[in-house]
N, C-alpha and C positions, 0 to 999 in steps of 0.2 A: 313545164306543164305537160302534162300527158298531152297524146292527140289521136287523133283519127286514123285507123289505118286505112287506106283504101283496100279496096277489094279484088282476090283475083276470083273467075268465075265458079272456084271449085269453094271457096270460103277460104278465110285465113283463121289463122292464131287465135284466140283472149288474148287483147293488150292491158289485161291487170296488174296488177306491179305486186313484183314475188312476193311482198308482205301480206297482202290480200290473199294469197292463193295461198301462205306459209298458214294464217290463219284458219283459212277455211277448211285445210287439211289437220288444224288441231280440233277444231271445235266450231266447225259446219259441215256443209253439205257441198261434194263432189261428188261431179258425175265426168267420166272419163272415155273417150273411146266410142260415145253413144253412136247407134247408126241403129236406124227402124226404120223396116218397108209394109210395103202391103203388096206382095206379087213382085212387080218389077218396079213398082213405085217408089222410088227415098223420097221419104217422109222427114226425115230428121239424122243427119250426120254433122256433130262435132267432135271434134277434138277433147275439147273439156269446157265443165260451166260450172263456176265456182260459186259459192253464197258463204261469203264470212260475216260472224255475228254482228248484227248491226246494220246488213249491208240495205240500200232500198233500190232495187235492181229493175229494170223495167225489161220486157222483151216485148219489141214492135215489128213490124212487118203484115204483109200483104193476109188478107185469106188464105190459107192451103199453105203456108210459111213455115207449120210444122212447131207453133209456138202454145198451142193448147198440148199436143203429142208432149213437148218438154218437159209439161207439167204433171201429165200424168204421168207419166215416167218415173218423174222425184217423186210422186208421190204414194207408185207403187201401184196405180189401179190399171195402170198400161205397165207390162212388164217386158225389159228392154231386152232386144234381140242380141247385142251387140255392146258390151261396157259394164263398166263397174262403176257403182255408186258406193262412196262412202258417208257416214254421218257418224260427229261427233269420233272421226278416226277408224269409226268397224265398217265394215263391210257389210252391206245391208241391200245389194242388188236383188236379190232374194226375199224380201221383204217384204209382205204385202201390206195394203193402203192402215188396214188396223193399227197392225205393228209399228207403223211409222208414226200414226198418227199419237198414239201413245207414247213414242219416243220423243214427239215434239216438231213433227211434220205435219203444221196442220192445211186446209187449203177450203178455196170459195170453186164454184162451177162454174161454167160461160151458162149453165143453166139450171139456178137454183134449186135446189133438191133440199124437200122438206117434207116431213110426213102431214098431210094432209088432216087427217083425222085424231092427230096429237095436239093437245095447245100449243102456242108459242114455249113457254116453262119449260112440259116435255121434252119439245125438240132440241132447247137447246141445254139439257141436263142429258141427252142422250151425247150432245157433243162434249160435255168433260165430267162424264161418268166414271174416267178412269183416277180421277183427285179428288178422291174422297174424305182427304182430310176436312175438305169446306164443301158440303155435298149441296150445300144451296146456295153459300154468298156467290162462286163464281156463276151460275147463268142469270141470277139476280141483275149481277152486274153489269152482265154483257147484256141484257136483253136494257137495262137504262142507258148504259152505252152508246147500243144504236137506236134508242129513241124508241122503242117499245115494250117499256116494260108496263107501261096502262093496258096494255095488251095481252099480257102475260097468260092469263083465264082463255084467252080468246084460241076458235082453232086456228091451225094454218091455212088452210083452206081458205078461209073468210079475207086473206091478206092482196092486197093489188102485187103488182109483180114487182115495184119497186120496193115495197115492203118485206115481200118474201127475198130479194137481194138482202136487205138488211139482217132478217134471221137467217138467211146462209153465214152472214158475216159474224154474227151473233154466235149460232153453234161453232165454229171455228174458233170464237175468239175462249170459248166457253172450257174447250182443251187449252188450254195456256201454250200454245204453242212457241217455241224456237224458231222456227222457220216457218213463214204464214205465204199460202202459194193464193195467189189473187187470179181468178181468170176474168179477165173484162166487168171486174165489178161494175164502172158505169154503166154498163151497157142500160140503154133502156129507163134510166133515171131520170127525174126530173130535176131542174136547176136545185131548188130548195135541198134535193135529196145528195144533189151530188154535191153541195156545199157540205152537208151533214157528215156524209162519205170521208171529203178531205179532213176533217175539221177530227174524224176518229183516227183514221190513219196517219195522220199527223203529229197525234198524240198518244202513240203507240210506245211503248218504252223503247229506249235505244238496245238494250237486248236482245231483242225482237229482229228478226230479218225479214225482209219483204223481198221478194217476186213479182210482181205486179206485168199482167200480160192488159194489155189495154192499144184499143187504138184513140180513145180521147188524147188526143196531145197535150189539152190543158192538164190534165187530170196525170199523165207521165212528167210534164215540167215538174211541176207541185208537190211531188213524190220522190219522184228520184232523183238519184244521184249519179246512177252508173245505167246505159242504156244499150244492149245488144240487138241487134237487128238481123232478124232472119230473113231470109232471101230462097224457098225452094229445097228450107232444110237444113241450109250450109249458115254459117254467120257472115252476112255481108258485112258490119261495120258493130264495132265497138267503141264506146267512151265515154270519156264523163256525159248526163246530159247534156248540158247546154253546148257541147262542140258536137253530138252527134246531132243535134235539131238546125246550128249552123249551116251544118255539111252540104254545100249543091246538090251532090249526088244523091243525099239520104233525102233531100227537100223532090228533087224535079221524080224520084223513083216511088215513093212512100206518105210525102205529102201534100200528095192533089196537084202539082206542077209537070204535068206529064204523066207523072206514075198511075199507080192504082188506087181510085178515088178510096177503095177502101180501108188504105191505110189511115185514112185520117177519118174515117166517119166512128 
């Protein structure tokens, strides 16, 4: 059985097993090398962070963790100082958030972004404008998907904030995305909404690769499979979930037993 590495204070390795990482370098998303500051600040230094097709990956830690930084990074709207990102084997560091997302990088916000003054429809036909073979069944679909497509006519604006999560998740799903970069979808949701939440992502094709940056712990059990944990930038602790949620040290540092209450809120 795989296990937990401990940690020393500068971050250690990915304990992925080279089949995952042989994978991911045929047909997903590596990032290598990454290291991004701000002035004198590290914000974000790994070694490498792998996403092989299929995978449901969670990244947890503290505020200021450096695990929103990650995501933009993959996904090109934060462009890395330091590393090379591959996808589907090219080299694509270069690459801005369009490009990616059209190649099958698609992603949610820690704070929903939706055109206000567009209906629901709109927005999320602006999210997979680029598959034009079926130029309305996919946001048809995605907007019943997450439970709004009575809504459809309606603008965004008019939407509660749990809602407007939902059509973030909606234009994203709407690009048929490869690799789907999740930043704290719960945040902010109500019971009802975040059952709704698991119940799409859960039913996600296996295909599909998931990211999921979240501090709900229920909502990471439920999801994932493999869970990284960022510490200051560096990766404290990698593993399957259920041995990194075991872990003392991931427990008394990340959730609520000593650590930073806001790993877990």
């Amino acid at each position: 059985m795989r296990t937990v590495h401990r940690i020393d204070p500068d971050g250690v390795p990915s304990q992925r097993e080279p089949g995952d990482i042989d994978r991911a370098h045929g047909n997903g998303l590596v990032a290598t090398g990454l290291r991004h500051a701000y002035g004198q600040l590290t914000v974000l230094d790994l070694d490498t962070f792998t996403v092989a097709p299929g995978d449901r990956h969670a990244v947890i830690g503290p505020n200021g963790a450096g695990k929103s930084t990650l995501l933009n990074i993959l996904a090109g709207t934060t462009r890395t100082q330091t590393g090379t990102i591959t996808y589907n084997g090219q080299v694509v560091t270069r690459r801005g958030p369009a490009w990616r997302a059209r190649a099958g990088i698609g992603r949610t916000f820690q704070h929903p972004r939706v055109y206000p003054n567009l209906t629901l429809l709109d927005c999320v036909r602006m999210g997979g404008w680029h598959h034009r073979h079926q130029p309305e069944r996919t946001p048809l679909e995605a907007l019943d998907l997450v439970g709004l497509l009575g809504y459809a006519d309606y603008p965004a604006a008019a939407l509660s904030h749990g809602h407007r999560r939902m059509l973030d998740l909606a234009v994203a799903l709407a690009g048929q995305p490869r690799v789907l970069l999740l930043d704290e979808p719960a945040a902010g949701l109500t019971d009802t909404l975040t059952t709704r939440l698991l119940d799409i992502l859960g039913r996600l094709p296996g295909w599909m690769a998931v990211v999921l940056v979240e501090h709900h712990m229920d909502v990471v059990a439920a999801l994932a499979d493999w869970t990284t944990v960022l510490h200051h930038g560096h990766r404290h602790t990698d593993g399957p979930t259920d041995t990194v949620r075991a872990d003392p040290a991931v427990t008394a540092l990340y959730l609520g037993t000593g650590g930073d209450d806001a790993a877990h809120r």
